[in-house]
C-alpha positions as CSV (number, residue, x, y, z in Angstrom):
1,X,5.3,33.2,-4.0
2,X,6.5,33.2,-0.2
3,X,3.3,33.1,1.0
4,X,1.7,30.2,-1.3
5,X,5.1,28.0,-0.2
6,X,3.9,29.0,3.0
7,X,0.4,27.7,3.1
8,X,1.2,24.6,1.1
9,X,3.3,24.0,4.0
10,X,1.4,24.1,6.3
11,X,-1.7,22.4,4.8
12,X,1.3,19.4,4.6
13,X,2.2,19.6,8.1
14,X,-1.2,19.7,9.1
15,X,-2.3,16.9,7.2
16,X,0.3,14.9,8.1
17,X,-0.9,15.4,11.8
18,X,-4.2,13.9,11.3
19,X,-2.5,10.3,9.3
20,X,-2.4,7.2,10.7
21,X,-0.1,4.1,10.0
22,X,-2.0,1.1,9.3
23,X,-1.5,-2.6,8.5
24,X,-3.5,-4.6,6.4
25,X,-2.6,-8.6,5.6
26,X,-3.7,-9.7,2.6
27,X,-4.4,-13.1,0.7
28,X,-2.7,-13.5,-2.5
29,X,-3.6,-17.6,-3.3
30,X,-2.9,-17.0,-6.5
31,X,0.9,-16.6,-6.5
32,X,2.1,-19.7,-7.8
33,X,5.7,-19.2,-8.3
34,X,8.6,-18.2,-6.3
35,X,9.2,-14.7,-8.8
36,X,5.1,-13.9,-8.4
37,X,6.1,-11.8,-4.8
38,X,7.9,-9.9,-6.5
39,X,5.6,-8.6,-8.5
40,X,3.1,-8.5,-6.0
41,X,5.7,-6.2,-3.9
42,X,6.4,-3.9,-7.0
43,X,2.7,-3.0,-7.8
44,X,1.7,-2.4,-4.1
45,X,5.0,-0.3,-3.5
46,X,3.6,1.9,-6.6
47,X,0.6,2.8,-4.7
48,X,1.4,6.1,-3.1
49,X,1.1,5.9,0.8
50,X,2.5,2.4,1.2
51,X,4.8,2.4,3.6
52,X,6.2,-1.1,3.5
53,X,5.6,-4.3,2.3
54,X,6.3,-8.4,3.0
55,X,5.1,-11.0,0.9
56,X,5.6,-14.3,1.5
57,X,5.1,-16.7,-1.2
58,X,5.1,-20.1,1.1
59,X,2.1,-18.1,2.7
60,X,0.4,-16.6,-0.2
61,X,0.2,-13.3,2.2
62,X,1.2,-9.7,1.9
63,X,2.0,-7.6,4.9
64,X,1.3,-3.8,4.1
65,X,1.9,-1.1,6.2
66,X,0.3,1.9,4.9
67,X,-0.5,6.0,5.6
68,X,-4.5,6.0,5.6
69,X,-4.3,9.7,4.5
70,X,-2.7,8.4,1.1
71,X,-4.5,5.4,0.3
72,X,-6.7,2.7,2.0
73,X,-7.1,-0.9,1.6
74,X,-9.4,-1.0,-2.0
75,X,-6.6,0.9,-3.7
76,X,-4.3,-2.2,-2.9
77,X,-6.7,-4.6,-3.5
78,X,-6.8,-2.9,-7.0
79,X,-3.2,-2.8,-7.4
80,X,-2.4,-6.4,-6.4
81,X,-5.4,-7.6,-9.2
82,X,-4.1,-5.1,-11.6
83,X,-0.8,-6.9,-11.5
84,X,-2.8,-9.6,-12.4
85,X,-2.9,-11.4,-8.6
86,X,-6.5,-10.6,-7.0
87,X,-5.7,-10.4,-3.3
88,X,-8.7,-10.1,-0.4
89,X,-8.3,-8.9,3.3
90,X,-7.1,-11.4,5.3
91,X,-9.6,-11.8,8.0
């Protein structure tokens, strides 16, 4: 049992070497009420490997900062449309 903690250990720490913070803006244009961010915030902090998130409703952006070991940015995409506000990378 030692020995399996052991190894999942280190295949965590090692992983964790090799991830990289990113940050992705996104275009949300079709939040149309002041309560929308928030469920824009909620789905994308259920996406494991999100790190943090802004959205700003006078903007129609989301700020997310995310671990690209954990996720990447169609898996946000998909959560923000999911929650039933289609989003695209802000270019």
């Amino acid at each position: 049992m030692k020995k399996l903690f052991m190894m999942l250990s280190m295949l965590l720490i090692v992983n964790t070497a090799f991830s990289k913070e990113k940050s992705v803006s996104l275009d949300v244009p079709t939040m149309t009420c002041p309560v929308c961010p928030f469920t824009v915030e909620k789905a994308l902090n259920g996406v494991a490997g999100v790190l943090t998130v802004d959205v700003s409703f006078e903007e129609k952006l989301a700020q997310v900062t995310f671990d690209d070991v954990l996720t990447n940015t169609k898996a946000l995409i998909a959560a923000t449309t999911n929650a039933g506000y289609p989003s695209s990378i802000k270019e």
